[in-house]
C-alpha positions as CSV (number, residue, x, y, z in Angstrom):
1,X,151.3,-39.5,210.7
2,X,151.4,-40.0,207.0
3,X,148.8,-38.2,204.3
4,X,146.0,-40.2,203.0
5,X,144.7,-39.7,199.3
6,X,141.3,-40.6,197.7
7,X,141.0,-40.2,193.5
8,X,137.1,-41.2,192.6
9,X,137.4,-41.6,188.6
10,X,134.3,-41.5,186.6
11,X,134.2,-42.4,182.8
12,X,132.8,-39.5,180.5
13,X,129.0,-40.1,178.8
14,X,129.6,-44.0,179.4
15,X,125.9,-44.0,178.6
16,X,126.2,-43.3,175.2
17,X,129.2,-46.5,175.1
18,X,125.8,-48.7,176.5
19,X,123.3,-46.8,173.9
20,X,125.5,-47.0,171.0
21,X,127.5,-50.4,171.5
22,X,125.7,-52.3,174.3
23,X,126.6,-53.4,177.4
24,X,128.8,-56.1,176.3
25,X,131.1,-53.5,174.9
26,X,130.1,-51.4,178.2
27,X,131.8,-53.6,180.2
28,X,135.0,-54.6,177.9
29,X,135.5,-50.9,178.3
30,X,135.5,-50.8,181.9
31,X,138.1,-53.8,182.0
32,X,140.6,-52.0,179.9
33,X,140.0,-49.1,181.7
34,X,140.6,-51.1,185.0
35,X,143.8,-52.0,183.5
36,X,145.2,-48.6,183.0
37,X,143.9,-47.8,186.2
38,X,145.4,-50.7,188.3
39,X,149.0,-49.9,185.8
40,X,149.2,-46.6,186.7
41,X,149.6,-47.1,190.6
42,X,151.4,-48.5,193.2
43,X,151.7,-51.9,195.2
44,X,150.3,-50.5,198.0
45,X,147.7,-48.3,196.7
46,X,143.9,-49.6,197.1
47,X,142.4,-49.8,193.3
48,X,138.1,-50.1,193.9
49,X,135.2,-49.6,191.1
50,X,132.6,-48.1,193.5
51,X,129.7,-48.9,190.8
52,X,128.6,-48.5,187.5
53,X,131.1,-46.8,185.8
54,X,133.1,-45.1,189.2
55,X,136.2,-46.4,190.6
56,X,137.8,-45.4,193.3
57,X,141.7,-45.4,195.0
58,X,143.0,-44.7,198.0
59,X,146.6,-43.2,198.1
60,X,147.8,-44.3,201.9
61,X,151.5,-41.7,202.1
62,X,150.3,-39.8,198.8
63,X,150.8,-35.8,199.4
64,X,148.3,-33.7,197.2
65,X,151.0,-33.3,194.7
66,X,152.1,-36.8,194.3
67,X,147.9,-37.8,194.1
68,X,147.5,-35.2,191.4
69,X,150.9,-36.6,189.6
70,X,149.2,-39.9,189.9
71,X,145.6,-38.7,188.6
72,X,146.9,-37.2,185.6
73,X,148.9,-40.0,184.5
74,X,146.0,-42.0,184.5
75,X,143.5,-39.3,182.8
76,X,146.2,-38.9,180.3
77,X,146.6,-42.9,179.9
78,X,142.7,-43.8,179.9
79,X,142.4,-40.2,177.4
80,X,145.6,-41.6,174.8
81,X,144.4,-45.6,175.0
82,X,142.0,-46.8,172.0
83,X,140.2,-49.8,172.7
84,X,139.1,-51.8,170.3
85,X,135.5,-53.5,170.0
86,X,133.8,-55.3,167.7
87,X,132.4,-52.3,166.1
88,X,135.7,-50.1,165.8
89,X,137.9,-48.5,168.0
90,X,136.6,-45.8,170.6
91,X,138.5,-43.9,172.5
92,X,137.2,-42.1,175.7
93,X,137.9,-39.9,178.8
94,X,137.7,-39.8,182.7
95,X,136.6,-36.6,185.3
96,X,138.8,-37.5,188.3
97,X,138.1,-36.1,191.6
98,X,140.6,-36.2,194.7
99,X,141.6,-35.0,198.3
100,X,144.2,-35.2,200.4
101,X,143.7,-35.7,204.5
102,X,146.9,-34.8,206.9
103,X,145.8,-35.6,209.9
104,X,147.1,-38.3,212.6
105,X,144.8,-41.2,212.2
106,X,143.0,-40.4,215.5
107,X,140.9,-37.7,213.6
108,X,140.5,-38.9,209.9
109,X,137.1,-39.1,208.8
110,X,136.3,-41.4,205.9
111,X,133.3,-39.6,205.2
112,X,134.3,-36.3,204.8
113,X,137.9,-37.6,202.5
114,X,134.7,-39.5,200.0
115,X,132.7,-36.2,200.0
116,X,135.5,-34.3,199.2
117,X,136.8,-35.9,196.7
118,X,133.3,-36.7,195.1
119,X,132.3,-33.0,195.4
120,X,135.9,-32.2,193.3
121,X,134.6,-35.2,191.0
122,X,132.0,-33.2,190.2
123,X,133.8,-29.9,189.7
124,X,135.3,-31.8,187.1
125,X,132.8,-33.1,185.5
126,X,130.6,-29.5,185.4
127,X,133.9,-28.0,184.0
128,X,134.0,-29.6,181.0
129,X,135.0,-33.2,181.9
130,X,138.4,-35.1,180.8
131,X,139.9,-33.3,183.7
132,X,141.5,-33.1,187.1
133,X,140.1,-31.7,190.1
134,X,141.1,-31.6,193.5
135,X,139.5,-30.5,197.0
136,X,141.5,-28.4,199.5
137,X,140.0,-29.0,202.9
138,X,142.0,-26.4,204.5
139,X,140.5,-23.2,202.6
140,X,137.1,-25.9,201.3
141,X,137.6,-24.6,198.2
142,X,137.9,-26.4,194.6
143,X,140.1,-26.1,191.9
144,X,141.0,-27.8,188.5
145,X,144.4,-29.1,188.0
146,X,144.7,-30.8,184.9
C-alpha cells in the first residue's frame, strides 16, 4: 500500500482583496493563485478549489515529508508572487493544512484524512497564518512546520 496526502490551502484575509478591490480582482487572484498551485505539483497529483477561496490536493504516494516539501514550496511561491491588478500590485499568503494516511486501502477513511487536514488548516491559521501545518494521526496531535 502506498501513503495518501491531503493539503487544504486557504488564502489569508481574502475578504479584505473583495472589500478593498472587488470581486473582479477576487477572482483574478484566485486564478494566479491556481497557477502556482497547479505549477508546484505533480502529473498525478489531484489539484481541487473546494470553495470560495479553499483548494484542495490530494498527494496519492506522498509520505508526510514529501507533502510538507510540497506545501512549502507552494506557501513560499503563492507568499514571493505579486500579482498585478488594475489597482497595483498585491501580494498575499496561504495557511495550508495537511495529513498523511498509511494504511492499505481497505481501511482509509476519506473523512477522517479531510478533517485532519482541515483541523491542521486551522492550526495554521490560529497560529498566525502564512504557515504550514500538518496532522499526525498516530499521536492526533498538531504541529507547525513551516
Amino acid at each position: 500500500y502506498q501513503p495518501i496526502s491531503l493539503l487544504i490551502i486557504d488564502v489569508d484575509f481574502f475578504k479584505r482583496i473583495n472589500d478593498t478591490y472587488g470581486h473582479q480582482s477576487g477572482d483574478k487572484v484566485l486564478f494566479e493563485l491556481a497557477k502556482i498551485i497547479q505549477q508546484s505539483t505533480r502529473d498525478g497529483d489531484l489539484v481541487a478549489r473546494i470553495g470560495g477561496e479553499e483548494y484542495g490536493i490530494l498527494l496519492p504516494n506522498n509520505t508526510s515529508q514529501e507533502a510538507v516539501i510540497v506545501a512549502n514550496r507552494i506557501q513560499k511561491g503563492i507568499a514571493n508572487h505579486e500579482i498585478f491588478l488594475d489597482e497595483g500590485r498585491i501580494s498575499v499568503t496561504v495557511s495550508i493544512g495537511l495529513c498523511t494516511l498509511s494504511q492499505p486501502p481497505c481501511c482509509l477513511d476519506k473523512d477522517k484524512l479531510y478533517q485532519y487536514a482541515d483541523k491542521a488548516l486551522y492550526h495554521s491559521k490560529h497560529s498566525g497564518r502564512n504557515s504550514v501545518s500538518i496532522y499526525d494521526p498516530d499521536s492526533h496531535s498538531i504541529r507547525k512546520v513551516a
